[in-house]
C-alpha positions in Angstrom: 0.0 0.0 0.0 3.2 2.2 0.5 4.0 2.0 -2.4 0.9 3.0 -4.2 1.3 6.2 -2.2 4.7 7.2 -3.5 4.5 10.2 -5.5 6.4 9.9 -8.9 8.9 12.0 -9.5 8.1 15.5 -11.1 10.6 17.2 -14.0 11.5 20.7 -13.1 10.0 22.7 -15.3 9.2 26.6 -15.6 7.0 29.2 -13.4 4.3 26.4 -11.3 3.7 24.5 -13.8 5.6 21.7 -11.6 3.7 22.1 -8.3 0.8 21.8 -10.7 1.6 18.6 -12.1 2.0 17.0 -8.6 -1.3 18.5 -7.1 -2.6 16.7 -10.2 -1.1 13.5 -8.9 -1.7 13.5 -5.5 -5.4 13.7 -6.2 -5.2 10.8 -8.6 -3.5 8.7 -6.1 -6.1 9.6 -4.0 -9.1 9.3 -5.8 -7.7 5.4 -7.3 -6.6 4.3 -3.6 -4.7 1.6 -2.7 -3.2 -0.8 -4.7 -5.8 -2.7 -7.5 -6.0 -6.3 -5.6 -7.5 -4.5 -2.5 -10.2 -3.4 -4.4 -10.9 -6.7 -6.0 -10.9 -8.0 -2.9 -13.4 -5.7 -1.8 -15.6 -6.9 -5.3 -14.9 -10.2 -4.0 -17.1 -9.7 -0.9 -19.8 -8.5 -3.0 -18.9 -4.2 -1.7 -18.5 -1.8 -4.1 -15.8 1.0 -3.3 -16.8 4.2 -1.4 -16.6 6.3 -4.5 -18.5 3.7 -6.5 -21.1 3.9 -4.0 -20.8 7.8 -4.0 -21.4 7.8 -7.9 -24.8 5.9 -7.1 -26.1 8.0 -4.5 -25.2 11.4 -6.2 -26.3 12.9 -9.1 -23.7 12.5 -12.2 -20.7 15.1 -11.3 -21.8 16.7 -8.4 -19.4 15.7 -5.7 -17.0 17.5 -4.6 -14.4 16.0 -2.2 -12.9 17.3 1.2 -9.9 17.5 2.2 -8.8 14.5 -0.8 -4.9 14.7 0.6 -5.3 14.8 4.4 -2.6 11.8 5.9 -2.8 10.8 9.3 0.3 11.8 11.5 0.8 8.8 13.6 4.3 7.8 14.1 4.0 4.3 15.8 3.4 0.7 15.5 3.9 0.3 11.9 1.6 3.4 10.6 4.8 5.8 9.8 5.2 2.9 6.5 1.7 3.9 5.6 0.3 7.1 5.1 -2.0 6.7 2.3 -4.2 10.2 1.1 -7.8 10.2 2.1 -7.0 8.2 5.3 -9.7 5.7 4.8 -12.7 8.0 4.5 -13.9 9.9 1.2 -15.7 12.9 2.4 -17.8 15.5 0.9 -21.1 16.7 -0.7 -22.7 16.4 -4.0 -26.5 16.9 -4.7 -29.4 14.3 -5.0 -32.0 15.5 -7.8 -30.7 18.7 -7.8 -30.5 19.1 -3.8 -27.5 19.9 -1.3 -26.8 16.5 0.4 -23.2 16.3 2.4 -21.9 12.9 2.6 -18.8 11.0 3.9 -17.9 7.1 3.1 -15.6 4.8 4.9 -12.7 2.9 2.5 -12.4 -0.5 3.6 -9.8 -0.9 1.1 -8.0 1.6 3.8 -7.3 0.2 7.3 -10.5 -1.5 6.8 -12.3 1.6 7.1 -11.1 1.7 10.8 -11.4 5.5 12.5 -8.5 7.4 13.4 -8.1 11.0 14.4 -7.2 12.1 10.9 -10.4 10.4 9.6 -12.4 11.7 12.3 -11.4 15.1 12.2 -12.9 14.9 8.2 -15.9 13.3 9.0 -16.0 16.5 12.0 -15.9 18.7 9.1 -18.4 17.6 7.3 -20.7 17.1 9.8 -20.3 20.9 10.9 -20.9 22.1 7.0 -24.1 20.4 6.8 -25.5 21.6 10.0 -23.9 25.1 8.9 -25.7 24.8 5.3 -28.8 23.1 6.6 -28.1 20.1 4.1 -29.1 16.3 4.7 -26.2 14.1 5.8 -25.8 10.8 4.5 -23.0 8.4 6.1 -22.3 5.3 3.8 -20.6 2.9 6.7 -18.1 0.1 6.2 -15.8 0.5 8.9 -13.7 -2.2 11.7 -14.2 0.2 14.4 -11.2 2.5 16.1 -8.0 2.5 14.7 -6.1 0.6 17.7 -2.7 2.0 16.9 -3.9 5.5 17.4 -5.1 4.6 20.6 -7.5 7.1 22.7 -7.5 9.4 20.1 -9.7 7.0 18.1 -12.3 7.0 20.5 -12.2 10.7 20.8 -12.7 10.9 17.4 -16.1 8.5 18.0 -17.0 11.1 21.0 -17.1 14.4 18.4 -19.1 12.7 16.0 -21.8 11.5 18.5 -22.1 15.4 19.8 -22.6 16.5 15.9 -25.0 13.5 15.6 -26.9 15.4 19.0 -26.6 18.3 17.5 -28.2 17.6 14.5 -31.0 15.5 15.7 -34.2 17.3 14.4 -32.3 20.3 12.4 -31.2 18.3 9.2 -31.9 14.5 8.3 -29.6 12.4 9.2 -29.5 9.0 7.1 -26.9 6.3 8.1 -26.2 3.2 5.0 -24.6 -0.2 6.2 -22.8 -1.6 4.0 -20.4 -3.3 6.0 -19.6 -4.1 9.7 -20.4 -1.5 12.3 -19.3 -2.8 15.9 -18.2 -1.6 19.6 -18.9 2.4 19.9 -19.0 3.3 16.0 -22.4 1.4 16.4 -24.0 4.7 18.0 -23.6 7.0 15.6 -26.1 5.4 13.7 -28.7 4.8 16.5 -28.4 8.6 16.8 -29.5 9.0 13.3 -33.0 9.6 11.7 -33.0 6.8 9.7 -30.4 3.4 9.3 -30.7 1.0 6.0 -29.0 -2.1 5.9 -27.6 -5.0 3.3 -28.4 -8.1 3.7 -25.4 -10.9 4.1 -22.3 -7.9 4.0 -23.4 -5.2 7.0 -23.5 -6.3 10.6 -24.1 -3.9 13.7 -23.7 -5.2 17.1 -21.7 -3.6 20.5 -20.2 -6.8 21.1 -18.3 -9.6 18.8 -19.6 -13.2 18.3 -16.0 -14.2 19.7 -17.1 -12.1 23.0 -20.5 -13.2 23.3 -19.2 -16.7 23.1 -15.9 -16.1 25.9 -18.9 -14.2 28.6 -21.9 -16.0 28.2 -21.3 -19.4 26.4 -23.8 -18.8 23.1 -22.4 -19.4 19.8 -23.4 -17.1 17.2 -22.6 -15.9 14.0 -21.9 -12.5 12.6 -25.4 -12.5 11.1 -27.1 -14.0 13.2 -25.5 -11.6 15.8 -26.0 -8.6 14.2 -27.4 -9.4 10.6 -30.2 -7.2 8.5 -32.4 -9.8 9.3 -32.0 -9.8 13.2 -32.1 -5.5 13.1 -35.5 -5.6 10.7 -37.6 -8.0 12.8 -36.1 -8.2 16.2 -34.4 -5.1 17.4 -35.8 -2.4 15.2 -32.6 -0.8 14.7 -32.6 -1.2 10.5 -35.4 1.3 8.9 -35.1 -0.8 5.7 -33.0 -3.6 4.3 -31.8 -4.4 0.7 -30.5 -7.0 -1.1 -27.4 -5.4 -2.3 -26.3 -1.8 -2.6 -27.2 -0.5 -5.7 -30.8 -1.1 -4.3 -30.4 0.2 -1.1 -28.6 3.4 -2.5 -32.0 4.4 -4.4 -34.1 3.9 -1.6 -31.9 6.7 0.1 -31.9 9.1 -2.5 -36.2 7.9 -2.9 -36.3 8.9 1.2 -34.7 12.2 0.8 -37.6 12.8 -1.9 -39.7 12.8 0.9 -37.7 15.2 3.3 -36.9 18.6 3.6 -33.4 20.1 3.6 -33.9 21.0 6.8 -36.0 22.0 10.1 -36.9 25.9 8.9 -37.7 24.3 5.4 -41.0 22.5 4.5 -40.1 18.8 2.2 -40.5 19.2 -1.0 -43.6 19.5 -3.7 -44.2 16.5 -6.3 -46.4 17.9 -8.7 -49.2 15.0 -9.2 -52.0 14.4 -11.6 -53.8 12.5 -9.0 -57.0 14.8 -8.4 -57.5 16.3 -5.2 -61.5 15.1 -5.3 -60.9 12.0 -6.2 -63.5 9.9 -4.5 -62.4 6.0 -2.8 -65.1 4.1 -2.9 -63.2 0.8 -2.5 -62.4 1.9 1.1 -65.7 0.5 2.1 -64.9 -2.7 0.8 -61.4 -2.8 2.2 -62.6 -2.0 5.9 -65.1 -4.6 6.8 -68.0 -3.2 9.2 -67.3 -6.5 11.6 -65.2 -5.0 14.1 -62.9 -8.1 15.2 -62.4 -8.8 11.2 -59.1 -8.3 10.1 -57.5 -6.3 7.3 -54.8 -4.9 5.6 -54.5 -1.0 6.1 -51.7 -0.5 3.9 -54.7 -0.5 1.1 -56.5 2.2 3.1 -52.7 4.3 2.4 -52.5 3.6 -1.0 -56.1 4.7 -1.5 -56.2 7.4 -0.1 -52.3 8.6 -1.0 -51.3 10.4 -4.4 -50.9 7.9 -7.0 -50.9 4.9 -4.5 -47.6 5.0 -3.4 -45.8 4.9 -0.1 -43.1 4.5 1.7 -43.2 1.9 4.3 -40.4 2.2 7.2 -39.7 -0.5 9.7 -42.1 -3.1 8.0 -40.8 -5.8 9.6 -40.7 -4.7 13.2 -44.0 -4.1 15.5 -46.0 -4.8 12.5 -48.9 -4.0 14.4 -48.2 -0.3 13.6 -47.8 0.7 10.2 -45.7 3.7 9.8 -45.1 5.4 6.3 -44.3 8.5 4.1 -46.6 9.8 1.5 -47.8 12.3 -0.6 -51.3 14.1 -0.3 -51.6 17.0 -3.4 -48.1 16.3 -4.1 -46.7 17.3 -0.3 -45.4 15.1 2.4 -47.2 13.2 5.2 -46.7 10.7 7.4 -49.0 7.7 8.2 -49.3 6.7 11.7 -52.0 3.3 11.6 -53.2 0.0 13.4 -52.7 -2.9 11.5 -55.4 -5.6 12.6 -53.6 -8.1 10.7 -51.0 -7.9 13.2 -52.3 -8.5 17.1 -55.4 -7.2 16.3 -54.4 -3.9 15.5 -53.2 -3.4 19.8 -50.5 -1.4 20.8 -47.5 -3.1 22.5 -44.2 -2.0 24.3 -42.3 -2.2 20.5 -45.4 -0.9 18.4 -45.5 2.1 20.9 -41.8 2.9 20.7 -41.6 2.8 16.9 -44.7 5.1 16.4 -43.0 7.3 19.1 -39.9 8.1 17.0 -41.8 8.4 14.0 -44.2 11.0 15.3 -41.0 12.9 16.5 -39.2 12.7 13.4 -42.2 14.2 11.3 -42.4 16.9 14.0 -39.0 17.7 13.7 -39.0 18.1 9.9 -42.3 19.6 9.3 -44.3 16.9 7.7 -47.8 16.9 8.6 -49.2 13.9 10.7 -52.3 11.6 9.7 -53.7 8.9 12.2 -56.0 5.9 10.9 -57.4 4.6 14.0 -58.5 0.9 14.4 -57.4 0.2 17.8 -58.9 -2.5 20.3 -56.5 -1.3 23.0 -53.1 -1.9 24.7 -51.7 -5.7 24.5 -52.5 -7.2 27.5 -50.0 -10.0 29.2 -47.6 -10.0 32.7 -45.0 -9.6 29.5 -46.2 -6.5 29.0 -47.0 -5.1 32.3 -43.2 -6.0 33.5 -41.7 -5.0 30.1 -42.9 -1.2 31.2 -45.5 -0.8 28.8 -46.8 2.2 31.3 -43.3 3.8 29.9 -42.9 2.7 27.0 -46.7 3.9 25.9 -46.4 7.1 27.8 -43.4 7.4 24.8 -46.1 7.7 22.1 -48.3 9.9 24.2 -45.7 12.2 24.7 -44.6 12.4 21.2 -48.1 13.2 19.8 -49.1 16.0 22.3 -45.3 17.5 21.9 -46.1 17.3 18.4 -47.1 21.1 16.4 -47.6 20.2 12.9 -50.7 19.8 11.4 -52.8 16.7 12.8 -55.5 14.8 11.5 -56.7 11.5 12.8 -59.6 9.5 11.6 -61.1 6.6 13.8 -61.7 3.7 11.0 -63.6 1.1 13.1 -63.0 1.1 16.5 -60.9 2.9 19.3 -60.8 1.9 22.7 -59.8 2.8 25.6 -56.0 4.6 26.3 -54.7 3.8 23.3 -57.7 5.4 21.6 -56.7 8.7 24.1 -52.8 8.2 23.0 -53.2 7.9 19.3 -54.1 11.7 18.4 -57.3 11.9 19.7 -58.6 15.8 20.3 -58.0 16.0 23.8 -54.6 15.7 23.5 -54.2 18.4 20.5 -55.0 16.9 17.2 -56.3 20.0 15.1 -59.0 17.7 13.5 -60.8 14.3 14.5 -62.9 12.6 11.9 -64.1 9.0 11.7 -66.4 7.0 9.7 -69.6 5.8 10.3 -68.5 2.5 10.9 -66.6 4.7 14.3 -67.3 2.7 17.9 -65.3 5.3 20.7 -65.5 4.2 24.1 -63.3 3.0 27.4 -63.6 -0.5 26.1 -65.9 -2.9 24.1 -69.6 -3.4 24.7 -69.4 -6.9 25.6 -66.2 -6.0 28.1 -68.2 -2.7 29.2 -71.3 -4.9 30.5 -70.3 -7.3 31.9 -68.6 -4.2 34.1 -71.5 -2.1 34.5 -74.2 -4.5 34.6 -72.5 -7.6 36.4 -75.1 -7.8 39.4 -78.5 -7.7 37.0 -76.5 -10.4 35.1 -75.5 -12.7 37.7 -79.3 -12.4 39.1 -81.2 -12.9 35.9 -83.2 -16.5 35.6 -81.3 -16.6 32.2 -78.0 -15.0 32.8 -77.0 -15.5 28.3 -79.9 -14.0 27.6 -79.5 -10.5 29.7 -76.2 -10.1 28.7 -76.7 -10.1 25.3 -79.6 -7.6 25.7 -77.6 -5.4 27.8 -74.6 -5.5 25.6 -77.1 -4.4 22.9 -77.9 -1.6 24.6 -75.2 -0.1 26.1 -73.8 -0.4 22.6 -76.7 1.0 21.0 -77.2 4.5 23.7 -73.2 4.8 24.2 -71.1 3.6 21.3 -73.4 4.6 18.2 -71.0 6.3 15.4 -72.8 9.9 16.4 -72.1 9.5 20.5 -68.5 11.2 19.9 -69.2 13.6 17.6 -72.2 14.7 19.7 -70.2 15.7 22.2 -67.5 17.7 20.3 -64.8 14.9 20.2 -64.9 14.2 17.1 -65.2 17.0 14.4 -67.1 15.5 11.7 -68.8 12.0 10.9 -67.5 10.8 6.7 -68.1 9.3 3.7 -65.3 7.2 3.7 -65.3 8.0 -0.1 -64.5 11.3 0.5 -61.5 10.6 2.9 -58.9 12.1 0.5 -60.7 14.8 -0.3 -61.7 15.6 3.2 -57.7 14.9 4.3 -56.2 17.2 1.5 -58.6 19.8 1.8 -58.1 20.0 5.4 -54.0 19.9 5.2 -54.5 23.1 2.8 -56.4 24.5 5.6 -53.8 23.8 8.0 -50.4 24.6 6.1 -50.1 27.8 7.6 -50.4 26.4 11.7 -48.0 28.2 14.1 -47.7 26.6 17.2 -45.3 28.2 19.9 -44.5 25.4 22.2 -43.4 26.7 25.5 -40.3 28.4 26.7 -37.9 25.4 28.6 -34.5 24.1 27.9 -35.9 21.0 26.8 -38.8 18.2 28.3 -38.0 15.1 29.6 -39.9 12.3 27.8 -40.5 8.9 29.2 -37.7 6.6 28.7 
């Protein structure tokens, strides 16, 4: 690799014309890299290099590199041989359809990607332009952690970038890409992001090695099955989206950054659509059936109701009992907060909570309007549950929605019950508008539940007990939990066609477009953890 980074030798020549000539090949050395085996090497293990991948995510000629000749300076343990340009990190920005996106990309072929304080200090840089321009910032990971040689100034390299991540948490996106391994402390710095996307069979996350697990506790495991795509889709939630392979992923992250807006003073982006704002959706009634307790998918209801159909599912793998997705109503973004009753019913658990939670605080954070579909028997019940904090963990969601000041519309589909009916953007805690259909049942809980409450004594003394509990559910459901009894007492706004549920959405997101909210004057709150 030394070698590679020997700069020819330069003819003397007249006026600059020779310092010239070998600026122009110090930034050829280091835009090729190292020497050509370690990048078949990194073919070999199905990666592409960090400027191939750079050349996918940007638009054709944009980038512009950073600090292309910075070395490191360590003099010890065998680094003073090696001193190749870049330092193992390409750093930069470029633009993605037409936009300001900052970007920096760890070069495996490089010390295997592995952060030292040279490298740090570039990805510092960067980090502080794009919170300085108000610019996205994309991080395309493929690193072996801290450089050991450097010692404790690796890690304080790991420290600065987890401030900037802080820093820049709900003022620019922040979209992490893992295309390689991520362990120990570099594994933070995408938690701290907005959003993380992982390939399947080549990126890994985990704090601890399969060789450590194994030496403390005994359990054999592999690097995938540690810390796989798989394992952070469906188990931990910590992968927004996986991919197949890179090329893949990298469109999904420029397709996300359609969806979002420079930043937090900004509002995303218009898509001009021919999709008409009146368009009428009949086929929701047949999508929704009336029976309460039968399921459904309510990704449908999205893609009716959304601009052209299309959405973008995040963490579809994870909680799928919540559905959580970007959209486009009149050609502006929205999120989609909704129960799925093909998943648990539709209830709300300690994991469906948290990942609604984040979601709700991330479209706050970057102006995107919130809509809330409503189908919601209640909160999982289970000792699981009650032990696993769901007090906490729900209170997460709560928290979010009524912290929450852009526009919000929810719309009860079927049923809502009890808290979670209160926690999912219901008007008493804030939403601007609360619609439902006429299909709507709102109460503390459901009328068979309810009666057997309320009425338990004329039950239990009735000459036929199955008898007058069925005509005493009937009629608490009937006077109590008719699809008028909330809007008749001002909690819901209006009763809908839910044929007209587009129209009614978009025409009330026009209303709202212009909300100011001035939350109050503190340093900061302190949410449920």
């Amino acid at each position: 690799m030394t070698e590679e980074y020997t700069l020819p030798f330069v003819p003397a020549g007249d006026g600059d014309i020779p310092r010239l000539d070998e600026l122009r090949l110090r930034k050829e050395l280091a835009a090729t890299g190292p020497d050509p085996t370690a990048t078949e090497r990194q073919h070999a293990r199905g990666k592409l290099t960090a400027r191939e991948r750079l050349a996918l995510l940007l638009d054709p000629d944009s980038f512009t590199e950073l600090e292309p000749l910075r070395r490191h300076r360590a003099t010890g343990f065998g680094l003073e041989h090696s001193r190749p340009y870049t330092d193992g990190v390409v750093a930069g920005w470029g633009t993605v359809d037409g936009r300001i996106v900052f970007v920096y990309a760890h070069d495996f072929r490089i010390f295997g990607g592995a952060l030292g304080e040279a490298h740090a200090e570039k990805i510092h840089k960067v980090m502080d332009l794009a919170i300085s321009a108000g610019a996205p910032l994309v991080s395309l990971n493929d690193g072996a952690g801290a450089r050991i040689q450097e010692g404790v100034a690796a890690l304080a390299g790991y420290g600065g970038i987890f401030r900037r991540n802080t820093a820049a948490s709900g003022v620019i996106p922040q979209i992490s890409v893992m295309l390689g391994p991520c362990a120990g402390g570099a594994a933070y710095s995408p938690a701290l992001t907005d959003f993380v996307l992982m390939v399947r069979g080549t990126a890994q996350m985990f704090i601890t090695g399969p060789d450590v697990v194994t030496a403390v506790t005994g359990e054999t495991v592999t690097r995938d099955g540690l810390g796989g795509a798989d394992v952070h889709a469906e188990r931990s939630g910590v992968a927004h989206f996986v991919h197949d392979d890179e090329a893949g992923c990298l469109a999904d992250v420029r397709y996300l950054l359609s969806f979002l807006p420079q930043n937090n003073r900004e509002l995303p982006p218009v898509v001009p659509t021919d999709d008409p704002v009146e368009r009428r959706c009949p086929a929701l009634a047949e999508l929704v059936p009336e029976t309460g307790t039968t399921p459904y998918d309510v990704r449908a209801v999205i893609a009716e109701i959304a601009d052209d159909g299309a959405y973008l599912e995040i963490q579809e793998r994870w909680a799928a009992n919540v559905v959580i997705a970007l959209a486009r109503m009149d050609g502006h973004t929205v999120g989609f907060v909704a129960n799925q009753p093909q998943c648990l019913a539709g209830t709300l658990d300690i994991a469906a909570s948290e990942k609604a939670a984040r979601f709700v605080q991330m479209c706050d954070a970057m102006n995107i309007p919130l809509i809330t579909l409503l189908d919601v028997p209640g909160f999982l019940p289970g000792v699981g549950q009650e032990h696993g904090g769901i007090i906490r963990h729900g209170a997460k969601l709560l928290y979010a929605y009524c912290n929450a000041t852009v526009p919000r519309i929810s719309i009860v589909l079927r049923k809502a019950y009890g808290g979670a009916y209160i926690v999912l953007d219901s008007r008493s805690v804030g939403a601007d508008l609360a619609l439902a259909w006429p299909t709507n049942e709102i109460a503390v809980m459901g009328a068979q539940g309810a009666a057997n409450v309320v009425f338990r004594k004329q039950i239990a003394a009735a000459a036929d007990p199955a008898a007058a509990r069925a005509e005493l559910v009937a009629r608490y459901a009937r006077e109590l939990m008719h699809p008028y009894y909330a809007a008749e007492r001002g909690l819901v706004d209006d009763v809908i066609d839910p044929a007209d549920t587009r129209a009614v959405l978009i025409r009330s997101l026009i209303m709202l477009r212009a909300k100011h909210a001035e939350p109050p004057v503190r340093k900061h709150g302190n949410p449920p953890q």
